[in-house]
C-alpha positions as CSV (number, residue, x, y, z in Angstrom):
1,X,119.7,-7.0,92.4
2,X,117.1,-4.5,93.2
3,X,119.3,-2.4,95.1
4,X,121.7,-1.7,91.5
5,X,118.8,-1.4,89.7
6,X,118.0,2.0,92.5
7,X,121.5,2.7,91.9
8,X,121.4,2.8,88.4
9,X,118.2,4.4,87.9
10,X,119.9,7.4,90.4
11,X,122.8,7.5,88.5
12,X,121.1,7.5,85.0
13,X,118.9,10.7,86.4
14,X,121.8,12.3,88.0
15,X,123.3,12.1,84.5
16,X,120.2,12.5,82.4
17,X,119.9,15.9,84.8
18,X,123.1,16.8,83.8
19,X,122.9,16.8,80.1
20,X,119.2,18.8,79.8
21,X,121.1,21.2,81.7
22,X,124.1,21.4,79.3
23,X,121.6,21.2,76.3
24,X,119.6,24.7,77.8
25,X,122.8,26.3,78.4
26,X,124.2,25.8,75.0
27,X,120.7,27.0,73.2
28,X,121.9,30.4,73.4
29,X,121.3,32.7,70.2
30,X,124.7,33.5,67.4
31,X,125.1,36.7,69.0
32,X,125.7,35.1,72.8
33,X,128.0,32.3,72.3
34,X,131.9,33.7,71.8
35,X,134.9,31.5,72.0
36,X,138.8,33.1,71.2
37,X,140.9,31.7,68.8
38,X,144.2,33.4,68.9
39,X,142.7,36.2,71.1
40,X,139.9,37.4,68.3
41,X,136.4,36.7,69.7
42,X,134.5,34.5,67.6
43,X,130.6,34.2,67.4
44,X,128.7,31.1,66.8
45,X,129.0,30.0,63.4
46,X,133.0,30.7,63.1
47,X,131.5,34.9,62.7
48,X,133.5,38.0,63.6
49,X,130.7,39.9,63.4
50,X,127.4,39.9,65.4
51,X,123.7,41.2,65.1
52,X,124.1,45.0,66.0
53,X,127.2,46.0,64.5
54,X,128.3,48.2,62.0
55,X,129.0,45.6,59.0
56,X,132.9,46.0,58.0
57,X,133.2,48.1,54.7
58,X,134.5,47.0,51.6
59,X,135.1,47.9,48.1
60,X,134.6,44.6,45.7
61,X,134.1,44.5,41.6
62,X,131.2,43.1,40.1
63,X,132.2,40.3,37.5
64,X,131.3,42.9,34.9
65,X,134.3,45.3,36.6
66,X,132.2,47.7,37.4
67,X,132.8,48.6,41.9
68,X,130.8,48.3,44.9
69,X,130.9,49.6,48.2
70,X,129.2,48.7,50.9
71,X,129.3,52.0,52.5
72,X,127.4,53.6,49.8
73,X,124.6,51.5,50.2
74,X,123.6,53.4,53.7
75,X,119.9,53.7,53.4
76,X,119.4,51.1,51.4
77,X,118.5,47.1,52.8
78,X,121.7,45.4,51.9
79,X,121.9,41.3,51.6
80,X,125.2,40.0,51.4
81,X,125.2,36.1,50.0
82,X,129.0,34.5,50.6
83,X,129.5,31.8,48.3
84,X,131.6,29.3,46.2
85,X,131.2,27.3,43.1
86,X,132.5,24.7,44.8
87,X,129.9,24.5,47.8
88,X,126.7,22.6,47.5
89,X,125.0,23.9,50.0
90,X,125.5,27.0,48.1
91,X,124.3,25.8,44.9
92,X,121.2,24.7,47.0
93,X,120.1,28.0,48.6
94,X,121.2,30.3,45.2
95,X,117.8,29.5,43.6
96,X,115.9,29.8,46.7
97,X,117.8,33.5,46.9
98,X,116.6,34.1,43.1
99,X,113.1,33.2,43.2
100,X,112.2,34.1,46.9
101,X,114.3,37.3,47.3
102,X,116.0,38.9,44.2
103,X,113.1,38.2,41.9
104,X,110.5,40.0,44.4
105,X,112.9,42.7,45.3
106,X,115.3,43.4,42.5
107,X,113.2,46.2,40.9
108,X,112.8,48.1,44.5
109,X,116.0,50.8,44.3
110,X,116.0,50.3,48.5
111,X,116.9,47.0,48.3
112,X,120.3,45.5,47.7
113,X,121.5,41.8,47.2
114,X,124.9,40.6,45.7
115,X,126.4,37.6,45.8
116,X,129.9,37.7,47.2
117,X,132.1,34.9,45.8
118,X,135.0,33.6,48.1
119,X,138.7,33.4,46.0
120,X,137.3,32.5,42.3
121,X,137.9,33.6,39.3
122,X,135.0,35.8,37.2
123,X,135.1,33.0,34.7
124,X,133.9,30.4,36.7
125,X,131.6,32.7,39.0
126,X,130.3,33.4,35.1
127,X,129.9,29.5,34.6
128,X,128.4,28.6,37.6
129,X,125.8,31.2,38.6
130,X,124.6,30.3,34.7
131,X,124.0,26.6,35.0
132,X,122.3,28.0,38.3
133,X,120.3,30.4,36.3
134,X,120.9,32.9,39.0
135,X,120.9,36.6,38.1
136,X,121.8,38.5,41.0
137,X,124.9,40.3,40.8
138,X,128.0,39.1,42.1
139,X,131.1,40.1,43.6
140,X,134.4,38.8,43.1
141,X,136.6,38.7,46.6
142,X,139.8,37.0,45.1
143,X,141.5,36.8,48.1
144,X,138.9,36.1,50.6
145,X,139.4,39.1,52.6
146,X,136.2,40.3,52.2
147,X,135.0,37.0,53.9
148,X,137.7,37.3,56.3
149,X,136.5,40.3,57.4
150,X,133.4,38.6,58.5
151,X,133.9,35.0,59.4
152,X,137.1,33.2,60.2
153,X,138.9,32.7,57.0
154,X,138.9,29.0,56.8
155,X,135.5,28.7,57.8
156,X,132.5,27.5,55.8
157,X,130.4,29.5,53.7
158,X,126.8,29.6,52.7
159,X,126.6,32.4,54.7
160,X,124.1,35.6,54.4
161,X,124.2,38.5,56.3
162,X,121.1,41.4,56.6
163,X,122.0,44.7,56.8
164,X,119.8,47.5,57.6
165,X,119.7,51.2,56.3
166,X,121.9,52.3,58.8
167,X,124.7,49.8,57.7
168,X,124.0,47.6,61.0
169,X,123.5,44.0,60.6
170,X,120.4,43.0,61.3
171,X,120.5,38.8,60.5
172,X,123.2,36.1,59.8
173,X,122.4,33.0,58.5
174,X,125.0,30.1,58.1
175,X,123.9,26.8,55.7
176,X,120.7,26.5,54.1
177,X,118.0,25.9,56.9
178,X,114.3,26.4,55.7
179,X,112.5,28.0,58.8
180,X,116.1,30.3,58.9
181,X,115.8,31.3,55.3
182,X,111.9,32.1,55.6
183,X,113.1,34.3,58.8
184,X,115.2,36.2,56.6
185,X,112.6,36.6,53.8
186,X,109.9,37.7,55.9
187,X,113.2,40.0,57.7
188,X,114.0,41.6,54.8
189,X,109.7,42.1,53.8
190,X,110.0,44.0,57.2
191,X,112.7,46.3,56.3
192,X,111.7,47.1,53.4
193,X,108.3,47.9,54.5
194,X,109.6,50.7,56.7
C-alpha cells in the first residue's frame, strides 16, 4: 500500500511539474502568442494586428455623416473603441470610456476617441449609445471591414486599440478587465503628457 501511495505521489508531481510548466509557457504577452488560421497569423485575442505596427487605415462616417480617417489623425493620440449594441460587455465598459477617458480628454485637440460600431445601423448606434448616455463619437462600419481589418471577422468585440502620434499602436485591450482598462487610462495620461 505504501509503495502506490510513492507511486502516486511521483506520478502526481511528475504531472503537477508538467502543467506549471505549460502554465509559464502560455503566460506570454498579446503581441507573442500567433497561431494561423488559413495562413494569416493571428495574435492572441483573435488580433491581426500587434503592439508596434502601423494601425490599418480607414475612412468611416460618423452617425452624423460627416468622415473620418484614421490617417489624418497622425500626431494626434487616437483610441479606437469596437463595439455593438448587441454586446454586454460593451455596454459595460462604454460608461467607463465616458467618464474615465472622453470626459477628461475630449476638450484636448491631441486626443482622439471614437467609437467604432461593428455592422449596425446609425439608428440603433443613435438608440443605444443614448440609453448609455455616452457622448463620444461614433463610427458606423456597416460591413465590418473596418473590424476585419483588425481582428478576425467573426471574433468578439469589446475591443480598444491605442494609437500613438505616429499612427503605431501602442495598446490593445479585449473585454472589459479593470487593472487592463486602468493601464490604458494611465497609457493614454502618458501620451498625452508628451
Amino acid at each position: 500500500m505504501k509503495r502506490i501511495s510513492y507511486i502516486l505521489l511521483a506520478l502526481l508531481a511528475v504531472a503537477c511539474s508538467g502543467a506549471s510548466k505549460q502554465t509559464s509557457e502560455t503566460q506570454e504577452t498579446p503581441q507573442e502568442v500567433v497561431e494561423k488560421k488559413d495562413s494569416v497569423v493571428v495574435y492572441e485575442h483573435d488580433y491581426l494586428v500587434k503592439v508596434g505596427d502601423v494601425a490599418p487605415d480607414f475612412t468611416l462616417n460618423y452617425t452624423d455623416g460627416k468622415e473620418f480617417t484614421l490617417s489624418h489623425m497622425r500626431g494626434k493620440v487616437v483610441m479606437l473603441q469596437f463595439t455593438a449594441s448587441w454586446c454586454g460587455i460593451c455596454r459595460n465598459e462604454m460608461p467607463h470610456i465616458e467618464s474615465d477617458i472622453w470626459q477628461r480628454h475630449k476638450d484636448n485637440s491631441d486626443f482622439v476617441l471614437v467609437g467604432v460600431d461593428r455592422e449596425e445601423t446609425k439608428d440603433i448606434v443613435e438608440a443605444y449609445t443614448k440609453k448609455l448616455g455616452t457622448t463620444y463619437p461614433m463610427l458606423l462600419d456597416d460591413k465590418g471591414d473596418v473590424f476585419a481589418s483588425y481582428a478576425v471577422r467573426k471574433s468578439g468585440i469589446t475591443r480598444n486599440v491605442l494609437i500613438d502620434r505616429d499612427g503605431r499602436i501602442v495598446m490593445l485591450t479585449r473585454r472589459y478587465v479593470e487593472p487592463e482598462f486602468k493601464q490604458l487610462v494611465s497609457t493614454i495620461d502618458s501620451l498625452l503628457a508628451k
